[in-house]
LUMKELO-311657 format. One line per 2 residues: their letters; for each residue x, y, z of N, C-alpha, C, O. Coordinates in nm, 3 decimals, m for minus. Layout:
N
A	X:Y:Z:X:Y:Z:X:Y:Z:X:Y:Z  ...
// end
This chain:
100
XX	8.723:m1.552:m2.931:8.679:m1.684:m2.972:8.598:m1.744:m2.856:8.651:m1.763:m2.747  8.455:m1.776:m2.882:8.402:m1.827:m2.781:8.371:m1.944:m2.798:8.266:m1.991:m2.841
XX	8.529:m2.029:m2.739:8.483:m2.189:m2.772:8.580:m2.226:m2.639:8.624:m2.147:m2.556  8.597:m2.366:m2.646:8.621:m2.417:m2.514:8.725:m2.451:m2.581:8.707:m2.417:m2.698
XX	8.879:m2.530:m2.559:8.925:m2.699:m2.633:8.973:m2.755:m2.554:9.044:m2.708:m2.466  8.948:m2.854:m2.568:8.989:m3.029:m2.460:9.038:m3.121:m2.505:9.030:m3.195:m2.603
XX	9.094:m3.107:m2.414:9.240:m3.218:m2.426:9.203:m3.356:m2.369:9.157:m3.325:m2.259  9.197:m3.484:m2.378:9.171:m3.570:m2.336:9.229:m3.697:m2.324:9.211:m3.773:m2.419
XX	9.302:m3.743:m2.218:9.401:m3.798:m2.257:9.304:m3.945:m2.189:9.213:m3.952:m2.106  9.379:m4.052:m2.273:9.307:m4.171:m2.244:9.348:m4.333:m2.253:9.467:m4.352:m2.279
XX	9.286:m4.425:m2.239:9.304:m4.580:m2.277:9.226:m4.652:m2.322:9.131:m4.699:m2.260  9.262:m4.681:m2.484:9.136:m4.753:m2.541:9.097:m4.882:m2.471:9.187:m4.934:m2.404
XX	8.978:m4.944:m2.475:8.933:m5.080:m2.445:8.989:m5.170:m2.518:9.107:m5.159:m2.551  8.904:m5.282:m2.559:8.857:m5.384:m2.629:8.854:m5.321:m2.823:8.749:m5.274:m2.866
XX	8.949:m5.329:m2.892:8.908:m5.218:m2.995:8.872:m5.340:m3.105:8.962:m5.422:m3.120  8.744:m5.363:m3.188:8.770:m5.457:m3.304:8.829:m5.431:m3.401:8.884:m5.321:m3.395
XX	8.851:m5.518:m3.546:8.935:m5.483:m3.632:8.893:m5.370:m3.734:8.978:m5.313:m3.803  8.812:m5.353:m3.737:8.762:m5.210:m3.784:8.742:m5.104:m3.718:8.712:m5.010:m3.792
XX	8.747:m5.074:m3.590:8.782:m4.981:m3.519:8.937:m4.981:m3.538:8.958:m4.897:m3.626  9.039:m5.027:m3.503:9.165:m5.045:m3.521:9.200:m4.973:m3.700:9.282:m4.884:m3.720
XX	9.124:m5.032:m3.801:9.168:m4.998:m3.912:9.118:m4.850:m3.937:9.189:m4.779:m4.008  9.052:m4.821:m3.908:8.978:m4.684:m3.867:9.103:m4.565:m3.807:9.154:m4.484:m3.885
XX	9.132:m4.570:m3.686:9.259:m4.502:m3.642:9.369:m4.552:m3.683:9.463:m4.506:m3.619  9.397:m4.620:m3.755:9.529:m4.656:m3.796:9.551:m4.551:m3.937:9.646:m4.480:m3.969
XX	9.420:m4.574:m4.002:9.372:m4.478:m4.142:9.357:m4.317:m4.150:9.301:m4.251:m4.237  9.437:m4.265:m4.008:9.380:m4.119:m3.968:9.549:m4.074:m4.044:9.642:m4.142:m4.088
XX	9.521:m3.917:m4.029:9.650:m3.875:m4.061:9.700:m3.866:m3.916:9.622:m3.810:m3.839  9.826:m3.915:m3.861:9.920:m3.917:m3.779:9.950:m3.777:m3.748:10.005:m3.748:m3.642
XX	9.913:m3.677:m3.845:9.987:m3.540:m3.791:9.823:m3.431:m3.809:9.837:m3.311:m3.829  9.701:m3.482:m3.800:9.619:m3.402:m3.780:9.590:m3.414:m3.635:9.548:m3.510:m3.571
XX	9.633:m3.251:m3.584:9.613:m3.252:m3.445:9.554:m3.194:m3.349:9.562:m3.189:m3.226  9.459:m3.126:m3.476:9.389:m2.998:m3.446:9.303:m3.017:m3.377:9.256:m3.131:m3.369
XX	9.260:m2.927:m3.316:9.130:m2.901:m3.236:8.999:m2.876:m3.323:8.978:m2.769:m3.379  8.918:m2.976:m3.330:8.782:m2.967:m3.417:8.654:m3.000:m3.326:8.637:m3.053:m3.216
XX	8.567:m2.939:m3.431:8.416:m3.007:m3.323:8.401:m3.116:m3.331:8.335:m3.156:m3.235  8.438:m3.218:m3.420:8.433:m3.371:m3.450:8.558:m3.409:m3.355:8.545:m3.521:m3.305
XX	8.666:m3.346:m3.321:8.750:m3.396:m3.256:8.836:m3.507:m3.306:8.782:m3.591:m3.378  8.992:m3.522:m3.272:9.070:m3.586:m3.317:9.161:m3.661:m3.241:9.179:m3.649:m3.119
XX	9.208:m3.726:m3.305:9.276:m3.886:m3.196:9.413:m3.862:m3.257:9.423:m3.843:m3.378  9.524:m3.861:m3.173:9.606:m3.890:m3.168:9.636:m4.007:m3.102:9.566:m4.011:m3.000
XX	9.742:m4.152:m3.117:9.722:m4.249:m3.084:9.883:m4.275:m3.059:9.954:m4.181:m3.094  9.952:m4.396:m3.001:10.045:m4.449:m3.001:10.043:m4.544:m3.063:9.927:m4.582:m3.074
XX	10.147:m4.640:m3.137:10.166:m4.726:m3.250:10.061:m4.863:m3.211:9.980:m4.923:m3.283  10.093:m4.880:m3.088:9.972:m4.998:m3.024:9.826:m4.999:m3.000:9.754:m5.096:m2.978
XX	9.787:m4.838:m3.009:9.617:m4.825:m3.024:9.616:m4.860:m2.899:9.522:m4.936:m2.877  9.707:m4.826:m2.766:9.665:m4.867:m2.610:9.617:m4.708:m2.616:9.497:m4.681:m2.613
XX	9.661:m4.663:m2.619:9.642:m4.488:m2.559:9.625:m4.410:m2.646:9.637:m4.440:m2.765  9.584:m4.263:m2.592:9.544:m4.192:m2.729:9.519:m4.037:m2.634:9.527:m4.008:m2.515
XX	9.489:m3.971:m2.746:9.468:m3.761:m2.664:9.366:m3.774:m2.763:9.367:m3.862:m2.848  9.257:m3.665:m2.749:9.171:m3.645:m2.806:9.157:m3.512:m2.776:9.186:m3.476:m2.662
XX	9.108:m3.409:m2.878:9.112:m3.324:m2.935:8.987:m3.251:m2.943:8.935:m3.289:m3.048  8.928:m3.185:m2.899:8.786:m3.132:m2.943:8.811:m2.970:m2.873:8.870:m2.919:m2.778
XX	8.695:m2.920:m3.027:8.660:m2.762:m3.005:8.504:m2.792:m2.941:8.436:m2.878:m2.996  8.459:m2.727:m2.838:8.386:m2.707:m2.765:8.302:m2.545:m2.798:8.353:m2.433:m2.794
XX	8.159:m2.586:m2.832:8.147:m2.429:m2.846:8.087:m2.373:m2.697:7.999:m2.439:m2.642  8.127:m2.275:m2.649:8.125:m2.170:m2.548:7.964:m2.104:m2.495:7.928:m2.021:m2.578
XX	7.906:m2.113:m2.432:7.768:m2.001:m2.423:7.790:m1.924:m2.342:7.901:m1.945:m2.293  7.725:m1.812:m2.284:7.729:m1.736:m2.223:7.805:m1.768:m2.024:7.899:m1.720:m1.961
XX	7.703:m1.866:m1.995:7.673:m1.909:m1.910:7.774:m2.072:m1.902:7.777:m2.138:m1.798  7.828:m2.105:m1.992:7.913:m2.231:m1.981:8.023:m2.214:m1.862:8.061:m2.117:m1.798
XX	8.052:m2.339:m1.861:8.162:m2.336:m1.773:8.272:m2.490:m1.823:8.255:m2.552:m1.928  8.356:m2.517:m1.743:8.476:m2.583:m1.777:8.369:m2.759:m1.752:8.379:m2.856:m1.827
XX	8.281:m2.749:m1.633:8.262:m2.864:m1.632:8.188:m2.907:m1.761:8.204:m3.016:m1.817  8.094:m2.793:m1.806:7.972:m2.837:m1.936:8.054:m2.856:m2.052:8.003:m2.940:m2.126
XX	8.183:m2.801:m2.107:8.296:m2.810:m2.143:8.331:m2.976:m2.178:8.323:m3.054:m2.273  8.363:m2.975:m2.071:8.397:m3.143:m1.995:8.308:m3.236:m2.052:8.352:m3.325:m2.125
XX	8.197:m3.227:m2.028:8.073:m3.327:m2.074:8.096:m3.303:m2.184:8.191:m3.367:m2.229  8.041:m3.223:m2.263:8.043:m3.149:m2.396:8.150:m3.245:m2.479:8.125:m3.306:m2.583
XX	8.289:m3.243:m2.399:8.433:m3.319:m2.509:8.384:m3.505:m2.481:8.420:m3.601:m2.548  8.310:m3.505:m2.383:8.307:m3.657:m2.335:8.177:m3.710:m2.446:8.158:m3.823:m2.490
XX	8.101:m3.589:m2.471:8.008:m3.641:m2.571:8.050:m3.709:m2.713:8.017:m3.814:m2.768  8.142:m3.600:m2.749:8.193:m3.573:m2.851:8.298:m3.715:m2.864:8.297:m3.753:m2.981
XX	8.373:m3.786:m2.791:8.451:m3.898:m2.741:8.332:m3.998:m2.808:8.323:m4.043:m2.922  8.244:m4.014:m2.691:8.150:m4.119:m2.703:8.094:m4.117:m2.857:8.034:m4.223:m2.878
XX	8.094:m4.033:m2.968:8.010:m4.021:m3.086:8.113:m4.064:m3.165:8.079:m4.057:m3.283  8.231:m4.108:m3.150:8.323:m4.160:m3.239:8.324:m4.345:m3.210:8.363:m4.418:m3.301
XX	8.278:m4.404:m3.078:8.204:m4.542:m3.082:8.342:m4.622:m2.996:8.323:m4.736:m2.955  8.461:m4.565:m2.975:8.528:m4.680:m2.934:8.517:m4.685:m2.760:8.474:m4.587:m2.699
XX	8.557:m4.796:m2.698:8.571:m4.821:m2.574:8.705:m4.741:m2.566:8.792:m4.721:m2.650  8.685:m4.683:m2.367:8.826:m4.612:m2.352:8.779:m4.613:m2.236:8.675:m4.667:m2.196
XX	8.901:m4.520:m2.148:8.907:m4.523:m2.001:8.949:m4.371:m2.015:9.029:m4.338:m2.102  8.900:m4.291:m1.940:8.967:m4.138:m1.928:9.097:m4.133:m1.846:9.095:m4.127:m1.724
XX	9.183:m4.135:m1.901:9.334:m4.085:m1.777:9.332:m3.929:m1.714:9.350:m3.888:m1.599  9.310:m3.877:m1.811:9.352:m3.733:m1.743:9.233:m3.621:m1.817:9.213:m3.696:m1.912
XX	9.140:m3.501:m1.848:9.132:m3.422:m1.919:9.149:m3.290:m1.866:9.142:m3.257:m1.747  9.178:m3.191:m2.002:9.257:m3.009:m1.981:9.152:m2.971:m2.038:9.105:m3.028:m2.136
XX	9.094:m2.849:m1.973:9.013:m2.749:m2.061:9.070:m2.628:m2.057:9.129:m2.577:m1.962  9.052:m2.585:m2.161:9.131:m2.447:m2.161:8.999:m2.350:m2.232:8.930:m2.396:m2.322
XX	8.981:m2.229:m2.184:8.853:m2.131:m2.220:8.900:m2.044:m2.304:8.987:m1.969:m2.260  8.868:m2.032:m2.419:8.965:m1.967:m2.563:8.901:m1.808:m2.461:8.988:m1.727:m2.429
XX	8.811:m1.791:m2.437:8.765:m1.637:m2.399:8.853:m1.552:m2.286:8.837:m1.435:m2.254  8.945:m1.642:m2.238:9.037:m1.596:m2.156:9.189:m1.593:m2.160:9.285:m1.570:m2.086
XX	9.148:m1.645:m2.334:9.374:m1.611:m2.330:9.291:m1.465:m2.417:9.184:m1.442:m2.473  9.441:m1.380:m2.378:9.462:m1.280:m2.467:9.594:m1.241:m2.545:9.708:m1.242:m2.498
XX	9.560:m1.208:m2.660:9.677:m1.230:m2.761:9.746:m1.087:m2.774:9.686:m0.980:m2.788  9.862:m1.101:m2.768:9.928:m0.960:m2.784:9.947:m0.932:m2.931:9.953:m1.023:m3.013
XX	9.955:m0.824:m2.958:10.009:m0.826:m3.096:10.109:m0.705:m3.119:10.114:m0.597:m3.061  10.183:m0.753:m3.216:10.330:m0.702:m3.192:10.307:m0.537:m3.236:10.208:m0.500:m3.298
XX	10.373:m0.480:m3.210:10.350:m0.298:m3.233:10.419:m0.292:m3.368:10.497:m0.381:m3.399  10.393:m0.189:m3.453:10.522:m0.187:m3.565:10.577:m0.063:m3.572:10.672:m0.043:m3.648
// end
C-alpha cells in the first residue's frame, strides 16, 4: 500500500453554529482513515484526532505526508491548533500471514 496515514491530534478554535452542527452530525464511530479525512471529537467540540489517508510517491517522505494531512485539515474550514501529529508509512509495515 503506497499511502501515508495521519493521525492528528488537535484544538478547535472559535467554531460557529454550523460548523458545530456539522461535527456534531458525523457518525461518532467513523474512524477510518480516508483521503477526505475524519474527525473524531469530544462531547464539547474542544478537541478532536483527525484522520487522513495520504497518498505516497516515490520520493515522499513523512514531512510531505505532514503537509499533505495539514492540507487536507485546512479543506474541511474549521479553526484549530495542532497538539500533536503521527505518521505512519503503510510501505513499511509488513503483514505476516498465518501458514495453514
Amino acid at each position: 500500500m503506497n499511502v501515508f496515514r495521519v493521525s492528528i491530534r488537535g484544538r478547535f478554535g472559535d467554531l460557529d453554529d454550523e460548523a458545530r452542527a456539522a461535527l456534531r452530525g458525523g457518525d461518532p464511530f467513523a474512524t477510518a482513515f480516508t483521503g477526505r479525512g475524519t474527525f473524531t471529537c469530544d462531547g464539547s467540540l474542544s478537541v478532536f484526532t483527525f484522520r487522513v489517508e495520504v497518498p505516497a510517491g516515490p520520493d515522499d517522505d513523512e514531512d510531505d505526508a505532514g503537509l499533505a494531512a495539514l492540507a487536507a485539515l485546512d479543506a474541511h474550514g474549521h479553526p484549530y491548533d495542532v497538539l500533536k501529529t503521527a505518521v505512519t508509512d503503510m510501505r513499511d509495515i509488513k503483514i505476516r500471514r498465518k501458514r495453514r
